[in-house]
N, C-alpha and C positions, 0 to 999 in steps of 0.2 A: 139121784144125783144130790149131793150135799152141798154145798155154799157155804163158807166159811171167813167171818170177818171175824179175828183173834187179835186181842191185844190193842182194841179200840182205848187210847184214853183220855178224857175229859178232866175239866178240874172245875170243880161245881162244888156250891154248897151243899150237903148233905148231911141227913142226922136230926136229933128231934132236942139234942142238946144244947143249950143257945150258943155255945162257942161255934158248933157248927154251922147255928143258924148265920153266923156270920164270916165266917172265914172257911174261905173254898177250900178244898182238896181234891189229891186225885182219885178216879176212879175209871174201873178195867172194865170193859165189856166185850165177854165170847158172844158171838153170835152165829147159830148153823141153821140154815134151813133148807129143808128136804123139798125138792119137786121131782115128780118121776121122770126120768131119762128118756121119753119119747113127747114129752111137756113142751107145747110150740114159745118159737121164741127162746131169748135168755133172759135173765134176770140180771139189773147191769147191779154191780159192787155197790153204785152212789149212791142206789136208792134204798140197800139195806143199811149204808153209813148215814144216811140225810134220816132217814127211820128214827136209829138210834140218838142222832145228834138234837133231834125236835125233840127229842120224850125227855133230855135231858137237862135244857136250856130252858125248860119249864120251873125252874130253882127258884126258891129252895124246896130241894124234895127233903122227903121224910122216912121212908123206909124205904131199903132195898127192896123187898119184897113187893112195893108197887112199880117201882120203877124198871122190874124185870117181866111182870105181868104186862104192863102197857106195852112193853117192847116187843113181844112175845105175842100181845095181840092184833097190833100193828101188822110184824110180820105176815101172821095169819090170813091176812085181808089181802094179802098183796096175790096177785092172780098166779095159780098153778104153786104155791105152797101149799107144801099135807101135813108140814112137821114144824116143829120152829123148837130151838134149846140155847139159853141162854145164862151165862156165867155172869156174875153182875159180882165185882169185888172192889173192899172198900181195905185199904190197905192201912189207912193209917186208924186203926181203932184203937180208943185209951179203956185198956184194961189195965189188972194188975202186974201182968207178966208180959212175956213174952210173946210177941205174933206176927206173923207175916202180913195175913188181911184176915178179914171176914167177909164170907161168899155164899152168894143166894146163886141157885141152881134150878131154874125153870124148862120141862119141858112139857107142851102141850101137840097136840096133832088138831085137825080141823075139824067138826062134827064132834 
């Protein structure tokens, strides 16, 4: 069984930039995690939203790439997940062209 919080989003400082260090933006968090379908008990929605909302109210973060792994490993700890994957996007990046976001893609299983 999957579990799915899409389109989680936050407005948090992020970035290693100093304009980011100080001025928030938004950011999107996929979140899926796998427990098996005979797994007692459910798993309530709040607690993989409270999950992500702690790992990110830890600001100012600094790469994507931590702030998808702690979530990621969080998940994991939580009782009767096997799998956890998570989409961590940051929509407004200043490059030279054109972009929608940039997106870190974490998936890890337990063991």
């Amino acid at each position: 069984m999957v579990i799915s919080l899409v389109g989680m989003r936050f407005h948090v400082r992020v970035g290693i930039l100093p304009h980011e260090r100080d001025l928030a933006q938004p950011l999107e968090i996929d979140l899926s995690v796998t427990r098996p379908a005979d797994a007692a008990g459910v798993l309530d929605y709040r607690t993989l939203y409270a999950l992500a909302a702690d790992h990110i109210s830890r600001e100012p973060l600094e790469y994507l790439e931590d702030v998808a792994a702690a979530i990621v490993d969080g998940a994991l700890e939580l009782e009767g997940v096997t799998h956890a994957r998570i989409a961590v996007r940051k929509p407004h990046v200043m490059l030279d062209g054109p972009l929608t976001y940039a997106e870190i893609v974490l998936e890890r299983a337990r063991g």
